[in-house]
C-alpha positions as CSV (number, residue, x, y, z in Angstrom):
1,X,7.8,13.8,-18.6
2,X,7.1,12.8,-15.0
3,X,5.6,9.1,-14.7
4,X,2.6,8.6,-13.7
5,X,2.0,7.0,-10.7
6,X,-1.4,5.2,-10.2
7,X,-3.2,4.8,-6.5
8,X,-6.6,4.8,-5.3
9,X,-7.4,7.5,-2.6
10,X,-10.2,7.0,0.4
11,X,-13.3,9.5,0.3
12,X,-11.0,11.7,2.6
13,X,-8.2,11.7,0.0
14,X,-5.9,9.0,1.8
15,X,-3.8,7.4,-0.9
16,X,-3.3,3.5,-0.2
17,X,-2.6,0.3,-2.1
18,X,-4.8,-2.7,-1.6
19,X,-2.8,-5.9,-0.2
20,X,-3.8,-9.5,0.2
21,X,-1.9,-11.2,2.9
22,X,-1.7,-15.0,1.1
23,X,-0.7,-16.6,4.5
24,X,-3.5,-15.2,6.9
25,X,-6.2,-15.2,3.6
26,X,-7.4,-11.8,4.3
27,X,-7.4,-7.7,2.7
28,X,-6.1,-4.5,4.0
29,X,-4.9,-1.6,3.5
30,X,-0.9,0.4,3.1
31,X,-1.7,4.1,3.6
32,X,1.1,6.8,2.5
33,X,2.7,8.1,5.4
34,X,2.5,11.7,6.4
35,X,5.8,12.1,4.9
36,X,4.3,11.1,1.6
37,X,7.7,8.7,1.4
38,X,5.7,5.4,2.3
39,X,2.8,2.8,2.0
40,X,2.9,1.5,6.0
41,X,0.4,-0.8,7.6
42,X,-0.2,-4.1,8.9
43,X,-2.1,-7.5,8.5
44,X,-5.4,-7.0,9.7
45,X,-5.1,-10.8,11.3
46,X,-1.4,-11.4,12.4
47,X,0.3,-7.9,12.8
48,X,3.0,-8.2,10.6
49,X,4.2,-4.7,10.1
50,X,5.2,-3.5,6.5
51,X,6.0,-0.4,4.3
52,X,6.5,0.5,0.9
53,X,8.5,2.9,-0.7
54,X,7.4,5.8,-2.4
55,X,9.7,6.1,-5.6
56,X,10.4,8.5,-8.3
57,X,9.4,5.9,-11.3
58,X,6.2,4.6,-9.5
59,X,4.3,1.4,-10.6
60,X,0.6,1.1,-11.8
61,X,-0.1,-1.8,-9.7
62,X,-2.6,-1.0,-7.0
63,X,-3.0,-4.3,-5.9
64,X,-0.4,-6.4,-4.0
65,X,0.3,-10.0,-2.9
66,X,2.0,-10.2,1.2
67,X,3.0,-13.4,2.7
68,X,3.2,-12.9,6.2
C-alpha cells in the first residue's frame, strides 16, 4: 500500500507546504519543484533559500517551523 502523502494545492494545482519562519515572524510558501522531487522557496522577509525533499514515505504535516 503506497503512503499517503498529505499537501494542500493552490487553485492552479501548485502543491506547497505552509512555513513560518520563527526568526523573521512571518508565512510563506515551499512550492514542489517542476521535478516533483522538492518543496523550494524562500523567506518572504530575509531571503534565506530552502528546499525539502520529496520522499517515498511522505509526512502529513503541511505546516512547518523555519528558523532563518
Amino acid at each position: 500500500m503506497k503512503p499517503r502523502v498529505s499537501h494542500k494545492a493552490t487553485a492552479k494545482g501548485k502543491r506547497f507546504l505552509g512555513v513560518r519562519y520563527a526568526n523573521c515572524a512571518c508565512y510563506g510558501r515551499l512550492y514542489a519543484n517542476d521535478e516533483g522531487t522538492a518543496y523550494v522557496g524562500c523567506c518572504p522577509r530575509c531571503g534565506k533559500r530552502y528546499q525539502v525533499r520529496i520522499g517515498k514515505k511522505g509526512t502529513n504535516t503541511r505546516m512547518f517551523i523555519a528558523t532563518c
